[in-house]
ZANUZA-240281 format. One record per atom (N, C-alpha, C): x, y, z; residue in one letter. Coordinates in steps of 0.001 Angstrom, whole numbers, plus 500000, padded with zeros to 6 digits. Example, Ala and Ser with C-alpha at 12.3 -4.5 7.8 and 13.67 -1.06 7.14 Angstrom:
2
513190494310507800a;512300495500507800a;513200496700507800a;512850497750507080s;513670498940507140s;512900500030507870s;
END
This chain:
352
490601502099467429x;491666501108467364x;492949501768466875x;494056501400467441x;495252502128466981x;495994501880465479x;496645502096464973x;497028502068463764x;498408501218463735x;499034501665464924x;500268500568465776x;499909499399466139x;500685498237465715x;500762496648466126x;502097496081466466x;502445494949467158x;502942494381466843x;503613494237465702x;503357494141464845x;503872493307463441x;504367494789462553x;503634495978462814x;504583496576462119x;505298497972463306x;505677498128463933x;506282498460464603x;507525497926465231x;509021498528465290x;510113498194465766x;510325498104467030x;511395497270467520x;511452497084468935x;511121498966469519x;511835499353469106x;512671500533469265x;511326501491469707x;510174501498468189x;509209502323468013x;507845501465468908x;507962500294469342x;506777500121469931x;506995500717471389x;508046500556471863x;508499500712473290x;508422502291473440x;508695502968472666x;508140504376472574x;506755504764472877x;505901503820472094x;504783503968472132x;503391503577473485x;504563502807473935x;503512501836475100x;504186502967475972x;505517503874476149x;505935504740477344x;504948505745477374x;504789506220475632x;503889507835475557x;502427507565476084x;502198506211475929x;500212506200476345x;500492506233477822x;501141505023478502x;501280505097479567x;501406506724480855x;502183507525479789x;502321508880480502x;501192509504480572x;500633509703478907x;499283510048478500x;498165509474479684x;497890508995479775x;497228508029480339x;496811508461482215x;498293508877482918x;498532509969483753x;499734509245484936x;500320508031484086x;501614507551485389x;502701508454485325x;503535508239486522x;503694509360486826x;505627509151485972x;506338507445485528x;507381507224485049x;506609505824484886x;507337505462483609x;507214503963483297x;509096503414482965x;508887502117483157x;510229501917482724x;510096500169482429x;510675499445481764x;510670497947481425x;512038497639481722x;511664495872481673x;512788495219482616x;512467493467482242x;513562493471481867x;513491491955481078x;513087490891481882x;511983489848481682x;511401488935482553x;511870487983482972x;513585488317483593x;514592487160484060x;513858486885485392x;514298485540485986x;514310485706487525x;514420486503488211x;513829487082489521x;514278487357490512x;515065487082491631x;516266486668491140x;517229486270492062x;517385486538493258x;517562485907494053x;517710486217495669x;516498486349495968x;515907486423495661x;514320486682496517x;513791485776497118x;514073484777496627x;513380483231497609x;514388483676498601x;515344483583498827x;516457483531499974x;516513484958501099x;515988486031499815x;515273486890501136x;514201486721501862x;513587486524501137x;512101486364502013x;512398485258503237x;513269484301503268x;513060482839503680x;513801483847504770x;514957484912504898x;515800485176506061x;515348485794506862x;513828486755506156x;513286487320507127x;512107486764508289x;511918486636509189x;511030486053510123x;509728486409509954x;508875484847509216x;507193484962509194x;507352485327508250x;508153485677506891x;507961486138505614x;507078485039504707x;507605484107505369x;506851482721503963x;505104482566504077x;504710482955505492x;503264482673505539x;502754484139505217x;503434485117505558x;502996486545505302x;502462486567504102x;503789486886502674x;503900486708501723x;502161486220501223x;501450486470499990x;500199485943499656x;499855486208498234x;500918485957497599x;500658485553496308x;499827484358495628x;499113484626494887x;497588483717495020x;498495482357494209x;499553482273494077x;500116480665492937x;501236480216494226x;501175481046495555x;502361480697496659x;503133481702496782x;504020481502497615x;504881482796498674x;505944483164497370x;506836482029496932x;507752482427495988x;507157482153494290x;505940481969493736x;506089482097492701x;506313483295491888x;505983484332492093x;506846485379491260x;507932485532491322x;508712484804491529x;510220485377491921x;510857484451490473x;509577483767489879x;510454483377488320x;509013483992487247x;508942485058486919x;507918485704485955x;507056484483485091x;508035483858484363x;507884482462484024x;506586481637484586x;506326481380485731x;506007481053486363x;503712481242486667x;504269482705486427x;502617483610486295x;502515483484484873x;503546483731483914x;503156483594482232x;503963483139481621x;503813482329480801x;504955481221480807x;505293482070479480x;505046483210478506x;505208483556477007x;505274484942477314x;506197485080478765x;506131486911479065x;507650486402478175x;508465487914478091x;509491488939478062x;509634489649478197x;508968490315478848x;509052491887479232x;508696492314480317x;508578492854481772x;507581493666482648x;507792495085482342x;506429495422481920x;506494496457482039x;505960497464483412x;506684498331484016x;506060498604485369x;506056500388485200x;505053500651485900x;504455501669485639x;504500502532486983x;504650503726487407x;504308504286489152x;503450505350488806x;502384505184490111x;501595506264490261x;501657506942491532x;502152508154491453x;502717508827492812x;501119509919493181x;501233509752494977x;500019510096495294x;500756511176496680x;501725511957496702x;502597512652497163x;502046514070497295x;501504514432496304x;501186515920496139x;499941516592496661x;498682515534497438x;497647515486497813x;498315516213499420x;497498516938499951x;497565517574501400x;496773517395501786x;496466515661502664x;495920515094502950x;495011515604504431x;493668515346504592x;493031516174505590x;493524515631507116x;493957516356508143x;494543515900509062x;494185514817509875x;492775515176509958x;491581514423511102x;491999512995510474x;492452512853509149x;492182511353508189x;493659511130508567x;494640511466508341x;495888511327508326x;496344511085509685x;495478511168510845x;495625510774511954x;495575509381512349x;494668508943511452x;494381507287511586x;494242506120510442x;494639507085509019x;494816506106507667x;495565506136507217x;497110505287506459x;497642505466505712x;497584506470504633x;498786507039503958x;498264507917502927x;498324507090501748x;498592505998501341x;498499504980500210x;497205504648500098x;496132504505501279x;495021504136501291x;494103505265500847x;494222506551501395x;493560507960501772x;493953508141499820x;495017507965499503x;495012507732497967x;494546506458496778x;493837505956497224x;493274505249497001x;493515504631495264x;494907504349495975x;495746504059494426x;496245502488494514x;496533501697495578x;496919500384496043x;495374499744495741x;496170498615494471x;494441497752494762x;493240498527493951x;493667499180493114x;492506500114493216x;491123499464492813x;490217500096493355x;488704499412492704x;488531499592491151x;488063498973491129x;487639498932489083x;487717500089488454x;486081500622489323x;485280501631488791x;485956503680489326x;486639502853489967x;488047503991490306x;488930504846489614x;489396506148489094x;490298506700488370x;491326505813487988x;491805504933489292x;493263504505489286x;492593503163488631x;492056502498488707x;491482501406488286x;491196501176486970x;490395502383486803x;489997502941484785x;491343502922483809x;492378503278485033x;493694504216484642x;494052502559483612x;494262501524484913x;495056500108484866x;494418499563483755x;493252499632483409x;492364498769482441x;492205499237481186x;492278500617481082x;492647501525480080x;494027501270479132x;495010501491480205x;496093500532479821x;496708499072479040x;496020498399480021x;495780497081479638x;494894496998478366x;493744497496477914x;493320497229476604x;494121497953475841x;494879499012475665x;495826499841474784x;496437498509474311x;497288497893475586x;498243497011475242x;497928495769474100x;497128495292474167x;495620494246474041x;495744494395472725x;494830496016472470x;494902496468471184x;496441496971469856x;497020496503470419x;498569496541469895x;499243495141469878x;498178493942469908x;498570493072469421x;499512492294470590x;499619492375471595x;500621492192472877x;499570491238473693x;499666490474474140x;499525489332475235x;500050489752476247x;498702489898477329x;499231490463478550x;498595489495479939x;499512489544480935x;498729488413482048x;498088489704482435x;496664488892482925x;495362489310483507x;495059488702484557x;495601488240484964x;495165487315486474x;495169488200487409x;495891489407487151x;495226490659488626x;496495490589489217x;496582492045489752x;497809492856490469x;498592492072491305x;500067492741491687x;501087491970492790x;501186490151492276x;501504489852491551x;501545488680491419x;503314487937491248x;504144489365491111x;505489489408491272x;505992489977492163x;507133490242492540x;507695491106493331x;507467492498492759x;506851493321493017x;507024494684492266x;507845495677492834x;508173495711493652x;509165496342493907x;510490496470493541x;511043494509493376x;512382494564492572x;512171494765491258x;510732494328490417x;510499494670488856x;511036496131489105x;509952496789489636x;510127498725489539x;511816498716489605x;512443498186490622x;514216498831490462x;514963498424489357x;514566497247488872x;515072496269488004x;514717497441486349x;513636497931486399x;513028498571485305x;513663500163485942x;513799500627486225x;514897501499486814x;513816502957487107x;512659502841487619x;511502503630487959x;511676503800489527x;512139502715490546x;512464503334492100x;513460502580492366x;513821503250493659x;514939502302494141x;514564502017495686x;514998501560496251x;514905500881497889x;514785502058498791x;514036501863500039x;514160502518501073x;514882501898502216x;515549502223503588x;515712501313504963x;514682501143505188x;513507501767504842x;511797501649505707x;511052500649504890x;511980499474504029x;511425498464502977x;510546498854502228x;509953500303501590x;509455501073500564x;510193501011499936x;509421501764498624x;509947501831497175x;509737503358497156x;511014504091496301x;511058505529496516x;511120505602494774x;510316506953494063x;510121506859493015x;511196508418492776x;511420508917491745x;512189510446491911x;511495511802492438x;510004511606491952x;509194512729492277x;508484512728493588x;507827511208494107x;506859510819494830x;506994510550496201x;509120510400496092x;509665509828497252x;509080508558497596x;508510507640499025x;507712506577499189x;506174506476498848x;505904507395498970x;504443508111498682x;504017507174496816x;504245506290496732x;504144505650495116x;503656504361494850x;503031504106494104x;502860502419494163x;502960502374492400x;503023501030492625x;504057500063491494x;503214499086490278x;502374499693489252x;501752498711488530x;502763497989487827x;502606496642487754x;503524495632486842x;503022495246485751x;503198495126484288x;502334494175483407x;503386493375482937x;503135492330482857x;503474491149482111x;503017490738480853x;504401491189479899x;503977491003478360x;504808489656477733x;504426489738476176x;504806488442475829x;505699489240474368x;506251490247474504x;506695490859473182x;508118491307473961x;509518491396473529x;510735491869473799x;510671493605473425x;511295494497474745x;511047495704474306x;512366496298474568x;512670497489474986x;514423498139475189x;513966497815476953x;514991497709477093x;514962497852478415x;515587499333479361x;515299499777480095x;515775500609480875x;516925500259481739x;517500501019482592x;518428500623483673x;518348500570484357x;519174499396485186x;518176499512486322x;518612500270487910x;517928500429489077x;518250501486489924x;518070500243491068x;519091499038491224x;518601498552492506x;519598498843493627x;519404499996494254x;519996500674495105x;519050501051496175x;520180500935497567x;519260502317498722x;519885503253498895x;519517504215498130x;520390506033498587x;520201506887499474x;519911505540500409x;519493506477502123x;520809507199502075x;520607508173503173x;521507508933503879x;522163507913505047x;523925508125504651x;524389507022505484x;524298507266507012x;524023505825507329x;523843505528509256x;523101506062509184x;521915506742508509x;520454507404508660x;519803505861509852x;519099505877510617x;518317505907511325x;516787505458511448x;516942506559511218x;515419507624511741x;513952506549511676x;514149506072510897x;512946504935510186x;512591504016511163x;513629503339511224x;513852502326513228x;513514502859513922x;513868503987514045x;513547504622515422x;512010504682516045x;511564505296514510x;510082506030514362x;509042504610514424x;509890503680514342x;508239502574514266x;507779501969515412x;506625502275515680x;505973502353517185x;506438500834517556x;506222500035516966x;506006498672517193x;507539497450516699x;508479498328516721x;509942497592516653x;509304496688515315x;508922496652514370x;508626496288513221x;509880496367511693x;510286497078512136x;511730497592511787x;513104497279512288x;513922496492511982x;514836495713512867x;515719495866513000x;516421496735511314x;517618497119510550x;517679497457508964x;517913498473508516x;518033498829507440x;517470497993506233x;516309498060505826x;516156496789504516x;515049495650505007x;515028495711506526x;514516494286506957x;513266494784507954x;511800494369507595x;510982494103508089x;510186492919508834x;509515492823510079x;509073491807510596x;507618492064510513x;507135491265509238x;505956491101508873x;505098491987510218x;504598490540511063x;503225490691512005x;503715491647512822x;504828492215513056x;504779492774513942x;504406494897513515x;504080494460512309x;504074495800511380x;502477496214511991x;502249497529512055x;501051498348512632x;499792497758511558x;499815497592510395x;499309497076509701x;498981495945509486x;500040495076509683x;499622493272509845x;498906493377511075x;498862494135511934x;497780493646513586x;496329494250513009x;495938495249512431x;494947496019512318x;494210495156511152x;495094494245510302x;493940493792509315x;494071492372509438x;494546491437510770x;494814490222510869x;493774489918511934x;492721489243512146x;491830488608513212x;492503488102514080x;493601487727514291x;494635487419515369x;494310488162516580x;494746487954517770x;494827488294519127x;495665489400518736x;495916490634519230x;496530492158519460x;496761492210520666x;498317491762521340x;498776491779522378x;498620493643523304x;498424493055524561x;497789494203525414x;499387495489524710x;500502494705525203x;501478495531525229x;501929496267523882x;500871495667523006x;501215496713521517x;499939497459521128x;498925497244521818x;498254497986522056x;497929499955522005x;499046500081523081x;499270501682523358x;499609501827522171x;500947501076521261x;501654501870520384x;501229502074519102x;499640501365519144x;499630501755517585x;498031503453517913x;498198504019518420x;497706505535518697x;496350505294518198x;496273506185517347x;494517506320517241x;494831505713515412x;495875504830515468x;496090504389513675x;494795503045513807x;493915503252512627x;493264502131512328x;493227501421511112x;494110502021510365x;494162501257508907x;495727501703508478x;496455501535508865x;497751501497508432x;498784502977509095x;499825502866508652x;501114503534509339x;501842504174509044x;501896505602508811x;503151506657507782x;504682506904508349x;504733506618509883x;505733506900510850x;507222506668510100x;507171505408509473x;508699505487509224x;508884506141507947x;507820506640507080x;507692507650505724x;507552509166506295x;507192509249507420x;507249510633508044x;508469511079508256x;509302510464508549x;510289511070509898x;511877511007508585x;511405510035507075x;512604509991506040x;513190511140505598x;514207511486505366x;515173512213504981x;514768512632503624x;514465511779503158x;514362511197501308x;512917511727500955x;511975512137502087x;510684511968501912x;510455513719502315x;511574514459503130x;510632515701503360x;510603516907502058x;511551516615501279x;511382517594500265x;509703517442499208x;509538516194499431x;508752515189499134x;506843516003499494x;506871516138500788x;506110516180501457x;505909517462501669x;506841518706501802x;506932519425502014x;505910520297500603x;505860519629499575x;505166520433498288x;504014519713498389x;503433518766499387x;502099518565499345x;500888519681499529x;500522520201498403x;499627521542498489x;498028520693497620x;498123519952497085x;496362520153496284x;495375519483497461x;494114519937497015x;493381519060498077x;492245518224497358x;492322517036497921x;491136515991497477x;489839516611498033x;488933517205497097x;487293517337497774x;487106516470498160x;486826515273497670x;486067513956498012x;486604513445499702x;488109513291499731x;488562513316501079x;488118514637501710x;488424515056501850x;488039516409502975x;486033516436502841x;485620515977502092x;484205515358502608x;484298513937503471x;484925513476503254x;484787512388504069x;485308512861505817x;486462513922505404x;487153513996506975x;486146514974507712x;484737515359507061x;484262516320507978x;482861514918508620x;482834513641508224x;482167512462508961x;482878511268509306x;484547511118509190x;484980510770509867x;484919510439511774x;484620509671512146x;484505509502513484x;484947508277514187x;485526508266514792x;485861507294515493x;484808506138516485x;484382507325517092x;483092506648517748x;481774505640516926x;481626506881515481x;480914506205514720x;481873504357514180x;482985504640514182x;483521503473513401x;483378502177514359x;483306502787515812x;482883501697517022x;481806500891516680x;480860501799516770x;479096501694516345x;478856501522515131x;479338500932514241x;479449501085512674x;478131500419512382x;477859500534511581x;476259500567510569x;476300500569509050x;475852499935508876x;476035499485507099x;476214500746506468x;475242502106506633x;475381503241505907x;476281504023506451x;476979503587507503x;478400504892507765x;479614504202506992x;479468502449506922x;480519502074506782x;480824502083504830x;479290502247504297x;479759502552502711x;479615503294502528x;479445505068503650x;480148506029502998x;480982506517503393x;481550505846504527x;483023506592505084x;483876505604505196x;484061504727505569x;484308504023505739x;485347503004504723x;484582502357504490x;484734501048502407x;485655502415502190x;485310503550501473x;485955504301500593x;487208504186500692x;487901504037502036x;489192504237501953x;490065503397502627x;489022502349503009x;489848500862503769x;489575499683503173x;489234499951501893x;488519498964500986x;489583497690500853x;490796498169500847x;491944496878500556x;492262495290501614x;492186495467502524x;492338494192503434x;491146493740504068x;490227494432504651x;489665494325506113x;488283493641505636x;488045492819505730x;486883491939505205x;485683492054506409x;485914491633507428x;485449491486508652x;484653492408509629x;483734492922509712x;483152494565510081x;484023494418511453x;483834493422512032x;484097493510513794x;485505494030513638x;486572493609512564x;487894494213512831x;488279495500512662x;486896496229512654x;487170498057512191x;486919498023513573x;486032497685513971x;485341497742515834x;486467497667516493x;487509496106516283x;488180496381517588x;489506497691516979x;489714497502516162x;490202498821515985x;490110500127516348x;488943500675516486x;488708501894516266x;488398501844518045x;487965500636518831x;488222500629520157x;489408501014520723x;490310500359520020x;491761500597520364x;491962501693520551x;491377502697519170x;492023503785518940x;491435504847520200x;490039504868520719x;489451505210521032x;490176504916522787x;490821504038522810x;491731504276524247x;492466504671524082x;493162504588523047x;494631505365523043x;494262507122523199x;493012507300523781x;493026509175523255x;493152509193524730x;492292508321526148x;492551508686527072x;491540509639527727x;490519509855526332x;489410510599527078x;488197510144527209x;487964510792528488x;486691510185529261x;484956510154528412x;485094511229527780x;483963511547526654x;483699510306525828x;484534509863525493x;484018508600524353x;483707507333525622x;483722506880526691x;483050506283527461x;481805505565527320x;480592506786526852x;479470506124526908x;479529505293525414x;479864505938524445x;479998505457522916x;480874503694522936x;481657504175524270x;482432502345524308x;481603501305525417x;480821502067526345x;480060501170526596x;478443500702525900x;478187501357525212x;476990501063524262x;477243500124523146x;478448500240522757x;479536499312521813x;479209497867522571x;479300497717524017x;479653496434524703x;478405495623524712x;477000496735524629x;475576496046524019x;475582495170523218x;476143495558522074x;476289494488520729x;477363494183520300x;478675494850520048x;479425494364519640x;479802492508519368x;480536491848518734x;480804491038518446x;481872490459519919x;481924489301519957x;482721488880521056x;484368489247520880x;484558489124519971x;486036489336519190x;486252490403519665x;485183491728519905x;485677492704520039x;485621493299521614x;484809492427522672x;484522492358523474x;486075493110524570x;487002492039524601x;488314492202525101x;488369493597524957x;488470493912523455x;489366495441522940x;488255496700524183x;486996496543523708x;486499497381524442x;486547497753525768x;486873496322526921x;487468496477528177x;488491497084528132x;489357496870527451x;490873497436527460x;490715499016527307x;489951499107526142x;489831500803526101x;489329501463527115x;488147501194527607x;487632501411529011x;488279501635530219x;489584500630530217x;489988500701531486x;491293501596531617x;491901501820530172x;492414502185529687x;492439503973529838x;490936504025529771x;490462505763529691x;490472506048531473x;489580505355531848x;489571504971533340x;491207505217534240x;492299504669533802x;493252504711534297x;493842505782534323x;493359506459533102x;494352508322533206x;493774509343534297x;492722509268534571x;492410509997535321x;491093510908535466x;
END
């Protein structure tokens, strides 16, 4: 138990103290940010198209946008980043998973580093006499907390860019009930002006203009939504089955970033030597909790929606070899996935 409380510690000296564990601990910047409103945020979300049903905050679309709201005895967020940038992610994986996922830092599972990391945390806090909401992650905007607490600032590619991590970062929030210093805040985009590149790069026009995303039409909202996957967006999402790096690839802001990605995950690069596509067609309880779950654990509830996925992906290559693997698929597969597998088929069929 710590020797630090509440009651005898200064604004000054507790806020010191919750930064040093937090670092300790292994985030990568912490910074706090007073638990005012989030202004404008109802009025953004409402301008962008499909934002209000997208949006899935478990109290409704805009309740975090008044902190108040999730804890009625906060003053403080404290927000925390854990940058997952420096990993040199195995290619075969990076071909078809997000690297937020392949880092398995979004969401994290409990029993997880990043998970131990959050809960570890959270009892520090606990144990220092602090009241903290527990109702579980994203329950605010974290992205404007993080700028507001002056830890990232904006991307055009609607990411959050941290100093070290570039987009490559995600955003723990806690919600306390004690007044601490606040930081400054960074709500800025320091793109490179008339930069581009981000629009350009997104297969699926998901990207509209600088700042502004269209939910469903994102590579990611089709791959983890049971919805119909129009033929004509089809081609453009490649052999991606769990999310999309394209407009974090191609950033300005991101190659110095990327460019020092040197360590390597064992655990991934075991997984990328049973990685398979074909297998993810044919999936089976024991491929899917050991290759599988590990690193798509966050949205996809549904087995059949890895199927029509990995069908997809499996046309988008164009080769004739995976054929028999998509018609053995058409034995059992689920009806849902029925469509995708014609498409891939005819798909492979058509090149030649």
């Amino acid at each position: 138990m710590t020797v630090f409380s509440v009651q005898n510690c200064s604004k000054s000296e507790l806020t010191r103290i919750i930064k040093d564990k937090a670092l300790e601990l292994g985030y990568a910047s912490i910074g706090i940010a007073p638990a005012d409103v989030f202004t404008g945020y109802r009025e953004e979300m409402e301008d962008r198209p499909e934002y209000a049903r997208w949006i899935a905050l478990p109290a409704g679309p805009y309740a975090g946008a008044d902190p108040k709201d999730v804890m009625p005895a906060v003053k403080s967020i404290i927000c925390a980043t854990y940058g997952f940038s420096q990993t040199a992610y195995p290619e075969k994986l990076l071909q078809s998973v997000g690297r937020v996922y392949l880092g398995r830092g979004y969401v994290p599972k409990p029993d997880s580093m990043n998970g131990i990391r959050r809960d570890k945390f959270l009892q520090f806090l606990k144990d220092l006499g602090i009241q903290v909401d527990e109702s579980g992650p994203y329950r605010i905007p974290d992205r404007y907390a993080g700028a507001r607490a002056g830890v990232v600032t904006y991307g055009s590619n609607n990411m959050a860019y941290s100093r070290d991590s570039g987009s490559l970062v995600v955003i723990f929030s806690f919600l306390v009930d004690v007044e601490l210093d606040y930081d400054e805040p960074t709500i800025e985009r320091p793109c490179p002006p008339d930069c581009m590149k981000c629009i350009a790069a997104c297969p699926t026009g998901a990207l509209y203009e600088p700042g502004k995303l269209w939910p469903t039409k994102c590579m990611l909202a089709m791959q983890i939504s049971p919805g119909h996957i129009e033929e004509g967006l089809r081609e453009k999402m490649g052999v991606c089955v769990h999310g999309c790096d394209r407009c974090q690839e191609v950033c300005p802001r991101n190659e110095p970033i990327l460019a020092k990605a040197t360590q390597t995950d064992p655990f991934l690069e075991r997984l990328a030597e049973e990685f398979d596509l074909e297998k993810m067609l044919l999936l089976d309880d024991a491929y899917y909790e050991r290759v599988i779950y590990p690193i798509m654990y966050n949205y996809i509830g549904l087995r059949w929606m890895f199927q029509r996925n990995a069908a997809i992906a499996l046309g988008n290559t164009r080769d004739a070899s995976h054929l028999p693997a998509l018609h053995q698929a058409k034995e059992y597969c689920a009806d849902e996935v029925q469509e995708y597998i014609d498409w891939a088929i005819e798909r492979i069929l058509s090149a030649g």
